[in-house]
C-alpha positions in Angstrom: 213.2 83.2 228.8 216.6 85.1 229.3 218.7 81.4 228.6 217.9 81.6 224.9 218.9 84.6 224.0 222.4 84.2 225.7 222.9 80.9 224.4 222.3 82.9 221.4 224.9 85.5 221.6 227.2 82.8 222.5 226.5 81.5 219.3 227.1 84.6 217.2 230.4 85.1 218.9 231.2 81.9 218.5 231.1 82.1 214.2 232.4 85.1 214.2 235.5 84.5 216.4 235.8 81.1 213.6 235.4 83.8 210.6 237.7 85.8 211.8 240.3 83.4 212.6 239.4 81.7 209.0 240.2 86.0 207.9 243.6 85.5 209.6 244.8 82.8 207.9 243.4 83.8 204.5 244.3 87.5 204.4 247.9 87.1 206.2 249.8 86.3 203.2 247.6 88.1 201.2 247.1 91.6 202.8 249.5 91.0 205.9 252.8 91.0 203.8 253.7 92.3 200.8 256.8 91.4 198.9 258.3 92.7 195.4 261.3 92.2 193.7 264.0 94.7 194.8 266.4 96.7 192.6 269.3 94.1 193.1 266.6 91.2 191.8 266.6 89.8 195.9 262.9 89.7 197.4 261.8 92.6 199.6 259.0 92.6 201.6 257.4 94.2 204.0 254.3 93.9 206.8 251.0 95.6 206.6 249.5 94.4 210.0 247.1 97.6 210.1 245.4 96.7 207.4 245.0 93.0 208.0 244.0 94.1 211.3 241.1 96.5 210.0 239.8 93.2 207.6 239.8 91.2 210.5 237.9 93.8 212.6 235.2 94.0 209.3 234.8 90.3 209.0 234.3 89.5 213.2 231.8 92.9 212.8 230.2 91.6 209.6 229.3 88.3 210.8 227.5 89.8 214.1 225.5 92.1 212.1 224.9 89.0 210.0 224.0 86.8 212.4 221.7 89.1 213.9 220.0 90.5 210.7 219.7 86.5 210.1 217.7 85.8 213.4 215.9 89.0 212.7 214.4 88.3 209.1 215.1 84.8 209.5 212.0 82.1 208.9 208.9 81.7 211.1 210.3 79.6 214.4 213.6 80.9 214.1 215.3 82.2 217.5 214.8 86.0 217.3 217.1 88.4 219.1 214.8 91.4 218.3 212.6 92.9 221.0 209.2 91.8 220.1 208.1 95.6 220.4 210.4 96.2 217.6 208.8 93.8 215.5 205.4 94.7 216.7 206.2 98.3 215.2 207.7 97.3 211.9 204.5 94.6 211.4 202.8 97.8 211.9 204.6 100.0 209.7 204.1 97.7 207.1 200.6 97.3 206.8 201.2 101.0 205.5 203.9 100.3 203.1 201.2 99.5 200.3 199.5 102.6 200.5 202.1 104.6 200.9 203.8 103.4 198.2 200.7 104.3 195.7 200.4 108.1 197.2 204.0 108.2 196.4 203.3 107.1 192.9 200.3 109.3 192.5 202.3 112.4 193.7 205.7 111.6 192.1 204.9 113.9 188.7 204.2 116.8 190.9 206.9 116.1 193.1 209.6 115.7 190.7 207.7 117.7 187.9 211.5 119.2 186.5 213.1 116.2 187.0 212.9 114.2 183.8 215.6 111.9 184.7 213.3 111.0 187.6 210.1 110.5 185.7 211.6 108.5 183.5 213.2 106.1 186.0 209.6 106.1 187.7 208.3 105.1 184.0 210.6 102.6 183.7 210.6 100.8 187.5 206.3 101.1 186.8 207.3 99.4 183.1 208.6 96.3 185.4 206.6 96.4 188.1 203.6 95.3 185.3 205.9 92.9 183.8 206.5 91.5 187.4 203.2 91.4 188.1 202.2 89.8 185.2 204.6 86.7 185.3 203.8 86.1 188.7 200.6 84.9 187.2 202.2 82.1 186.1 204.9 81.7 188.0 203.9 82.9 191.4 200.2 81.8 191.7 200.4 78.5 188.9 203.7 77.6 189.9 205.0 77.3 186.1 208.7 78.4 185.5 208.7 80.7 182.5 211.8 81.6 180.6 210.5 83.1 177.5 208.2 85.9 179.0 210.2 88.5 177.3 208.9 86.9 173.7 205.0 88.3 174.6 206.2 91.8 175.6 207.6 91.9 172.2 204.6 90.3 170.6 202.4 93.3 171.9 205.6 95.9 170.9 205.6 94.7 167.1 201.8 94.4 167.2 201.5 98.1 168.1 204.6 98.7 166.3 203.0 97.0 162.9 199.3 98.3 163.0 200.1 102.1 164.6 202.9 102.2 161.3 201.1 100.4 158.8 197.0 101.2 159.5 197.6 104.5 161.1 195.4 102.7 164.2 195.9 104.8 167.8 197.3 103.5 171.1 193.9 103.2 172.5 193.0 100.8 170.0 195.6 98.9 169.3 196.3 98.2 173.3 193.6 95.8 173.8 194.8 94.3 170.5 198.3 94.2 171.4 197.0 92.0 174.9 194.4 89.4 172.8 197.5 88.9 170.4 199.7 87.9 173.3 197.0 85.8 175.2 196.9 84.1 171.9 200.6 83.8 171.9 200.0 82.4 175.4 197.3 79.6 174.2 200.0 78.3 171.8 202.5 78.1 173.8 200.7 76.2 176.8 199.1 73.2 174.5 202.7 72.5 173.8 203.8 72.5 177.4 200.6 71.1 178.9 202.9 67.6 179.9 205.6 69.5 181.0 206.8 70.9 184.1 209.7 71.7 186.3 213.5 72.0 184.2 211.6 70.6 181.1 209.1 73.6 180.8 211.5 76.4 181.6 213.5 75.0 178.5 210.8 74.8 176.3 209.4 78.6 177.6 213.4 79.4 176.9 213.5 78.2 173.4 210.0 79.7 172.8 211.8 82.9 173.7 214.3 82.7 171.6 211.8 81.5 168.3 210.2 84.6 168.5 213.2 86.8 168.5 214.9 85.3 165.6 211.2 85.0 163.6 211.5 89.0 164.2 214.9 89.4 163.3 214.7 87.6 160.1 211.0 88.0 158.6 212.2 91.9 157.6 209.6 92.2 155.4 207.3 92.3 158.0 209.6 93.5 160.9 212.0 95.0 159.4 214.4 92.6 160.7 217.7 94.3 163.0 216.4 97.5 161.9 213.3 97.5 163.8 210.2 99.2 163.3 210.7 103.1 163.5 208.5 106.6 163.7 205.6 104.4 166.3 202.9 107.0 167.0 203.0 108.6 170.7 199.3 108.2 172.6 196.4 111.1 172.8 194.5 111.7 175.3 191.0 111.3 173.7 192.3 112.2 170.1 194.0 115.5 171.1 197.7 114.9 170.8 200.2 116.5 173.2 202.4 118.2 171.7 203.2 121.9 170.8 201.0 122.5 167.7 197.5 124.1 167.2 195.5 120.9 167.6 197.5 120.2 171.0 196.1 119.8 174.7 198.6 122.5 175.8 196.8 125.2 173.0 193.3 124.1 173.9 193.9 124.6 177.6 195.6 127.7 176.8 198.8 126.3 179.0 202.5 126.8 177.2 203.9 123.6 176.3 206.2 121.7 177.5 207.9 118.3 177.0 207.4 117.5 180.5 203.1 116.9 179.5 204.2 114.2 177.7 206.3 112.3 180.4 203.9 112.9 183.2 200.4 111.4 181.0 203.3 108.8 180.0 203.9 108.3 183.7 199.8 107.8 184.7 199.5 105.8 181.8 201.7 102.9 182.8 200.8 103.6 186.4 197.2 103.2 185.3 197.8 100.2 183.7 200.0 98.7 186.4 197.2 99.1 188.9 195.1 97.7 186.7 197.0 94.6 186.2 197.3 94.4 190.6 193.4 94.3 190.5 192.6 92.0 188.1 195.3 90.0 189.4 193.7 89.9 193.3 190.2 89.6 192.0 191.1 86.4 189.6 192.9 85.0 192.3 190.0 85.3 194.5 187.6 83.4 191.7 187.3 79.3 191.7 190.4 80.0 188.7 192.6 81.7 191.1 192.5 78.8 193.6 193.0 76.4 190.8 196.0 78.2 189.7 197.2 77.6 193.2 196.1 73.6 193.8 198.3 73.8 190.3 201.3 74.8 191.7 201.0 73.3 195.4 200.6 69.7 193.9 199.4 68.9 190.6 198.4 64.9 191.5 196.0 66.2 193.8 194.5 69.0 191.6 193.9 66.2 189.0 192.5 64.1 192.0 190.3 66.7 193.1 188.9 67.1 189.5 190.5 70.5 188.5 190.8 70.7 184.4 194.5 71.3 184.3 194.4 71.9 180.7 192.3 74.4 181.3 194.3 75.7 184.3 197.6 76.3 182.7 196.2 77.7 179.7 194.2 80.3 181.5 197.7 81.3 183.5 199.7 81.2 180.1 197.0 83.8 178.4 196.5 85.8 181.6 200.2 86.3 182.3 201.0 86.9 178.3 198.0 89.3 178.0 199.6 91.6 180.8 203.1 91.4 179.4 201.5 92.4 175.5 200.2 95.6 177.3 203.2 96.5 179.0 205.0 95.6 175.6 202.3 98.7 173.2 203.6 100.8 176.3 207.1 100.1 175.8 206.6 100.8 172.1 204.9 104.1 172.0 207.0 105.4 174.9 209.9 104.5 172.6 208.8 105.4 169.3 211.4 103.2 168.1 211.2 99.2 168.9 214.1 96.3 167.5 215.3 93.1 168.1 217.9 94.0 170.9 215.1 95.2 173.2 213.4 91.6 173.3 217.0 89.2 174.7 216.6 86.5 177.2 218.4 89.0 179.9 215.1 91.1 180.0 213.2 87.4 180.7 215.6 87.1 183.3 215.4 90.7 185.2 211.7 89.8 185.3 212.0 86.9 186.5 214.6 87.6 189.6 212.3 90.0 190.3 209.5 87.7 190.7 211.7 85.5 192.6 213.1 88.0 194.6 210.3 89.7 195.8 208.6 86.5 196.8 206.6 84.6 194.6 202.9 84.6 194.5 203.0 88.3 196.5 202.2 91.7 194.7 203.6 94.1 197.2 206.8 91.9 197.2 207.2 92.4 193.3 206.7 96.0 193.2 209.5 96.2 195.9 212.4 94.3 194.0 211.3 95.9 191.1 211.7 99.3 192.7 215.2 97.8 194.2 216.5 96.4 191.7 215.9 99.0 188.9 215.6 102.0 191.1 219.2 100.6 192.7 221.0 99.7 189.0 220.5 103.4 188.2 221.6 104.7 192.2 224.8 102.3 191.5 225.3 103.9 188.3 228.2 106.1 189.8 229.9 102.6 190.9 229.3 100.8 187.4 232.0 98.6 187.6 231.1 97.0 191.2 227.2 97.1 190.9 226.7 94.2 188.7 229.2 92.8 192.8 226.5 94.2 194.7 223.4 93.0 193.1 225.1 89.6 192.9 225.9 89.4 196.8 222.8 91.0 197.1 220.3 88.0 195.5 222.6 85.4 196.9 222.1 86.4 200.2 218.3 86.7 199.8 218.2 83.7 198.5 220.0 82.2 201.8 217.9 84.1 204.2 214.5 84.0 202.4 214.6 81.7 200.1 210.7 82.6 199.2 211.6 85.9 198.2 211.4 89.7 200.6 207.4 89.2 201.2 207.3 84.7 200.8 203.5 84.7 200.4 202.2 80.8 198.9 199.7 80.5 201.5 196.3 79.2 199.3 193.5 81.5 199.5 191.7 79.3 200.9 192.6 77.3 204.2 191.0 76.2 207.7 192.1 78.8 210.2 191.7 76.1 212.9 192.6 72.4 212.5 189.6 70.2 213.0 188.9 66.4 213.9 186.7 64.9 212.1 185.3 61.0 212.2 186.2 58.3 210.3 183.1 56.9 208.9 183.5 60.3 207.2 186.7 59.7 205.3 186.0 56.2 204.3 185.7 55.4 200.7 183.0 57.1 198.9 182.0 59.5 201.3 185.1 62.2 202.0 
């Protein structure tokens, strides 16, 4: 139909020719002229018309492109400008993004094998991308907004931290520990919460947050209070440490050391344990729990109605989601060796939670993306330090206009009729549908 797509560009010229006239008036006085006191103390000014004319030009541009990445990426039902062969081929493209993403992964230590800089930013976006996935346990799939994730990563930190320093115990042991602990953590804070939802739970998740970095800061007997807990144990792969002496992987393999073994079984570890999180994640939300989870955070009346435990339901979410982030947090430890107060602030429940949001809540592939965008991109904006916090900023406000459910909005339930279906009455009538 040729009609719509004309009325369309009418419309996009249409704002734009109102932005930039709305430019005009706003940038004339302040771009346009410039005036300063003169050396006789009278008022000089003078008339910059290029450069108001060059702001101008930007805003009428901007608000095309705008427009027309609006209509583009816009919602389902939304007039599109695009070709649908262009559309056709991105759809196709990114059924591919997934798997090429994990090659990338997979290959990124041999690609960038002396780079450390690299490795450790691909440690570090993998560090999140767990952390992402595991809040959008509860968040994405239960529906229950969680402030205070960032006080389970550092429940499995310190309880690493505590038993590597203190009972000499390895990674490999203490990581399943460090999860049950924060499940635990999990349990005790959903009883609490089980009445609460909405504003009223992501204070109480806030506060909860906030309890357990000040029980860390100030039980420094246990702790060690702002000093942290120092001298964690690095992992071994089976009991053979990686490092340069006799008893190390790099003299039993006969290799010469080098610093870089270290980062790269670093690197598979936390890419190990991310994947691991991704499956367990898809196969739970698969099981009868999964689709509760979801009923939970579609409508909770009519998961009660339907005779869903809800107890049971959020408490499964709170311990599945903490157990996740307690991994990620023995990680975080023995990467760092070193492990305080200041790591474990409200601002790192945040990050993970804009990422969450950001990438579309409910969708793995959508997480992993805004965690690679927005940590990947605070360290490419490093250069530009004092206008990246700018960016980022414009950047989620504008997602949150034009997809409000995130870069990849997935909440459809798991399970749904793929066709819509009459049925009688005498089958809905009371006591028998």
């Amino acid at each position: 139909m040729p009609a719509k797509p004309r009325a369309g560009i009418l419309s996009i010229l249409k704002t734009a020719v109102i932005n930039a006239t709305v430019a005009v008036v706003l940038f004339s006085l302040m771009v346009g002229i410039r005036t300063e006191a003169g050396s006789d103390g009278q008022l000089t000014y003078w008339t910059r018309f290029g450069e108001l004319a060059s702001l101008v030009a930007v805003v009428f541009g901007g608000s095309i492109v705008i427009e027309l990445l609006r209509q583009w990426i816009g919602p389902s039902g939304a007039e599109r400008l695009v070709p649908p062969a262009v559309q056709s081929g991105i759809t196709f493209l990114g059924r591919f993004l997934a798997p090429a993403l994990l090659i990338f992964a997979l290959l990124m230590p041999v690609i960038f094998y002396d780079q450390r800089y690299i490795l450790d930013l691909g440690i570090l976006v993998l560090t999140y991308v767990m952390l992402g996935w595991g809040l959008n346990v509860v968040v994405g799939l239960a529906g229950l907004l969680d402030l205070g994730y960032v006080a389970f990563y550092a429940v499995g930190a310190y309880s690493y931290g505590l038993l590597a320093t203190n009972f000499g115990w390895s990674f490999w042991v203490c990581l399943p520990l460090a999860g049950m602990l924060a499940a635990l953590w999990g349990v005790m804070l959903g009883f609490p919460v089980l009445r609460l939802r909405g504003d009223y739970l992501a204070i109480v998740t806030l506060a909860f947050g906030e309890i357990i970095r000040l029980v860390i800061i100030n039980w420094q007997d246990l702790t060690g209070g702002p000093n942290g807990v120092s001298g964690i144990p690095r992992p071994t792969l089976f009991g053979i440490p990686l490092d340069s002496s006799d008893d190390g992987l790099a003299a039993k393999l006969g290799i010469e050391y080098s610093p870089t073994h270290r980062i790269v079984f670093l690197f598979y570890v936390i890419l190990a344990l991310a994947l691991l999180t991704n499956w367990v994640t898809i196969r739970l939300r698969r099981l009868p729990i999964g689709r509760a989870w979801e009923a939970l955070r579609e409508d909770e009346v009519a998961c009660r109605a339907l005779g869903i435990n809800t107890t049971t339901t959020k408490l499964t979410a709170f311990a599945t989601g903490a157990m996740f982030g307690g991994f990620a947090g023995a990680f975080f430890a023995t990467r760092q060796g070193f492990i305080s107060p200041e790591s474990f602030t409200f601002q790192e429940s945040a990050l993970v939670l804009a990422i969450v949001v950001l990438g579309g809540m409910g969708s793995q592939l959508g997480v992993a993306l805004a965690a690679l965008t927005m940590i990947g991109g605070f360290e490419l904006f490093r250069g530009l330090e004092t206008y990246r916090m700018l960016v980022f900023g414009m950047a989620m406000v504008l997602i949150m206009i034009w997809r409000p459910r995130g870069l990849i909005g997935h909440r459809a339930p798991t399970v749904y009729l793929t066709k819509a279906q009459a049925i009688s009455s005498d089958l809905v009538k009371e006591g028998h549908g």
